[in-house]
Structure formats: structure tokens, C-alpha cells
C-alpha positions as CSV (number, residue, x, y, z in Angstrom):
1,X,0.0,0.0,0.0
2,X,1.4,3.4,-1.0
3,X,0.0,6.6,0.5
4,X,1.1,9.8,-1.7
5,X,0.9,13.7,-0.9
6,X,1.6,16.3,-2.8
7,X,2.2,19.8,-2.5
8,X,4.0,23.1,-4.3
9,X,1.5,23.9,-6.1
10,X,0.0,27.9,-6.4
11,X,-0.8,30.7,-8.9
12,X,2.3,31.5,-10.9
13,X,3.0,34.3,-13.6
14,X,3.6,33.3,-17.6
15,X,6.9,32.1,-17.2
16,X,7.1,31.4,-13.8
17,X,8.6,27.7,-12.5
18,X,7.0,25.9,-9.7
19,X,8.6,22.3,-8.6
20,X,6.1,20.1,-7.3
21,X,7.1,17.6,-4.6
22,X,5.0,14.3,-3.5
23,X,5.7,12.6,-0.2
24,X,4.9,8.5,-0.2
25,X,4.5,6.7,2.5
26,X,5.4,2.7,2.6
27,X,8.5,0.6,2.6
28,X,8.8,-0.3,-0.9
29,X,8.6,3.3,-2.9
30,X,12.1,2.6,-4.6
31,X,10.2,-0.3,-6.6
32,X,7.4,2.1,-7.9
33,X,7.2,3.9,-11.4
34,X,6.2,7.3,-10.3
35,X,4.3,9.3,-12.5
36,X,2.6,13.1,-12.6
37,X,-0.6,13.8,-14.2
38,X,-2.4,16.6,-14.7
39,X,-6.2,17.3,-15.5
40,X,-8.0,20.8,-16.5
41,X,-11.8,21.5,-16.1
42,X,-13.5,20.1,-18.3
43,X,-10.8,18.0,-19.7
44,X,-9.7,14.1,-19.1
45,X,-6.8,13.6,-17.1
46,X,-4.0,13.3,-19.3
47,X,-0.2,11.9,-18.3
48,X,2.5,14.8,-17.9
49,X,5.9,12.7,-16.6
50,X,7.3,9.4,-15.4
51,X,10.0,7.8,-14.0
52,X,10.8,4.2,-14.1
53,X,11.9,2.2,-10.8
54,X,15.4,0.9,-11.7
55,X,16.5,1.8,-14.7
56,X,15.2,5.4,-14.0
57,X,14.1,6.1,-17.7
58,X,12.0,9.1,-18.0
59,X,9.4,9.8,-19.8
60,X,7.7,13.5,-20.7
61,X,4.4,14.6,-22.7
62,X,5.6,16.4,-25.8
63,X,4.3,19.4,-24.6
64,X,6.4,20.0,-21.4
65,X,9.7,18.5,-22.5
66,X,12.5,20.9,-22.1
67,X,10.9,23.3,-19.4
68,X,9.7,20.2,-16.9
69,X,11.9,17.7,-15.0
70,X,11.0,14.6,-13.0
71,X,13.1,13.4,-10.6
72,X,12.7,11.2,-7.1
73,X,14.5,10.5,-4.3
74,X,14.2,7.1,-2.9
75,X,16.0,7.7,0.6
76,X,13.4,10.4,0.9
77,X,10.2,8.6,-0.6
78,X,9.5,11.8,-2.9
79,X,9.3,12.4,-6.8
80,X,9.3,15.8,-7.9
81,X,8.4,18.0,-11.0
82,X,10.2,21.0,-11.9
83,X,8.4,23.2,-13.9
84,X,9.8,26.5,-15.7
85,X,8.9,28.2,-18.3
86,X,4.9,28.0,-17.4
87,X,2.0,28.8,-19.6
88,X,-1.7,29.3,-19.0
89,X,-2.1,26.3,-20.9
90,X,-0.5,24.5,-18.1
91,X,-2.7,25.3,-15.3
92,X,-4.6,21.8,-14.1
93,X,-4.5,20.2,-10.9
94,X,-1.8,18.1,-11.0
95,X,-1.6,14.4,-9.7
96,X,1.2,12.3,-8.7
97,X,0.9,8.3,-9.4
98,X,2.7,5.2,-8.2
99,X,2.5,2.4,-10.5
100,X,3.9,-1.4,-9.2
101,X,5.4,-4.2,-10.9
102,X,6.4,-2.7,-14.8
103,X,4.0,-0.7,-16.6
104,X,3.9,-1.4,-20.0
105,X,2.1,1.7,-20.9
106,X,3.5,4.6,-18.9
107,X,1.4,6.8,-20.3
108,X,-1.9,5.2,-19.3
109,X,-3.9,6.3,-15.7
110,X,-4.9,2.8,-15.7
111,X,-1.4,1.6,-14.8
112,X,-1.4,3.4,-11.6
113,X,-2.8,1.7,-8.6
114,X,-2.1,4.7,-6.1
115,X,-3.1,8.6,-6.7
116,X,-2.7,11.7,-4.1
117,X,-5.1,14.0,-3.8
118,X,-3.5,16.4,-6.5
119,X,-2.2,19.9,-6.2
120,X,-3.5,23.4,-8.0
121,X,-1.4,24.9,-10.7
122,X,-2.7,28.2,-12.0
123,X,-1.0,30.4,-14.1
124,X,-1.7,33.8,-15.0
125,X,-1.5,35.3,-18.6
């Protein structure tokens, strides 16, 4: 059982960075593929990041590569997600995921068993 918080979210300027940060709770958190997802009103909930246990491999949604970063910290049970370079088109809440065993398609919200309670980005134009 995996327990995950997040928090760092808040109302940011075009352009401005936030880094998310998302706390789990449970012995085995190195062995999880973590994800971040986000979801807008009215709009599904669509995959933002991952990052495999193990191997590490990342994974970003075309649209944030080269202003977000994933990253995790297994001594500390937390994943985070840098974000720079915002845009009002990223404002969502956004979700962090743990996914056991080895997802075969990171992408999907159906691979991951365990969801926090998701944080609110807004950014201003």
C-alpha cells in the first residue's frame, strides 16, 4: 500500500517555475514507477511525466519537454516535477501516481494503482 501527498502547487505568472514535490508513504517506494498527471476542467486527465523504478528512464508529454523535470529521491520517498517556463495552458491540478510491478504503458492512468489527492497549478497570462 502506498500513500502519496503532494504539495507546491500555487498561482504562478507566464513564465514562472514551480517544482512540485510528492511525499509516499510505505516501505517499498524505490520499486514504484512514479508518475505526474495533470487534468484541467472540463478535460480528461492526461499523463505529464514518469520515472521508471530501476533503470530510471523518464518519460515526458511532448508538450512539457525541455521546461519540466521529474526526478525522485528514494532515501526520501519523494518524486518531484520542476516546472519552468509556465504557460496558462499548463494550469490543471496536478496528480502524482505510483504504479507497481512494470508498466507497460506509462502513459496510461490505468497503470497506476495509487493517486494523491492532486495539487493546484494556476498560471496567470
Amino acid at each position: 500500500q502506498v500513500q502519496l501527498v503532494e504539495s507546491g502547487g500555487g498561482l504562478v505568472q507566464d513564465g514562472g517555475s514551480l517544482r512540485l514535490s510528492c511525499a509516499a508513504s510505505g516501505r517499498t517506494f524505490s520499486t514504484y514507477t512514479m508518475g505526474w498527471f495533470r487534468q484541467a476542467p472540463g478535460k480528461e486527465r492526461e499523463f505529464v511525466a514518469a520515472i521508471r523504478w530501476g533503470s530510471g528512464t523518464i518519460y515526458y508529454t511532448d508538450s512539457v519537454k525541455g521546461r519540466f523535470t521529474i526526478s525522485r529521491d528514494n532515501a526520501k520517498k519523494t518524486v518531484y516535477l520542476q516546472m519552468n517556463s509556465l504557460k496558462p495552458e499548463d494550469t490543471a491540478v496536478y496528480y502524482c501516481a505510483a504504479a507497481g510491478g512494470w508498466p507497460t504503458t506509462i502513459r496510461g492512468v490505468n497503470e497506476y494503482a495509487y493517486w494523491g489527492q492532486g495539487t493546484q497549478v494556476t498560471v496567470s497570462s
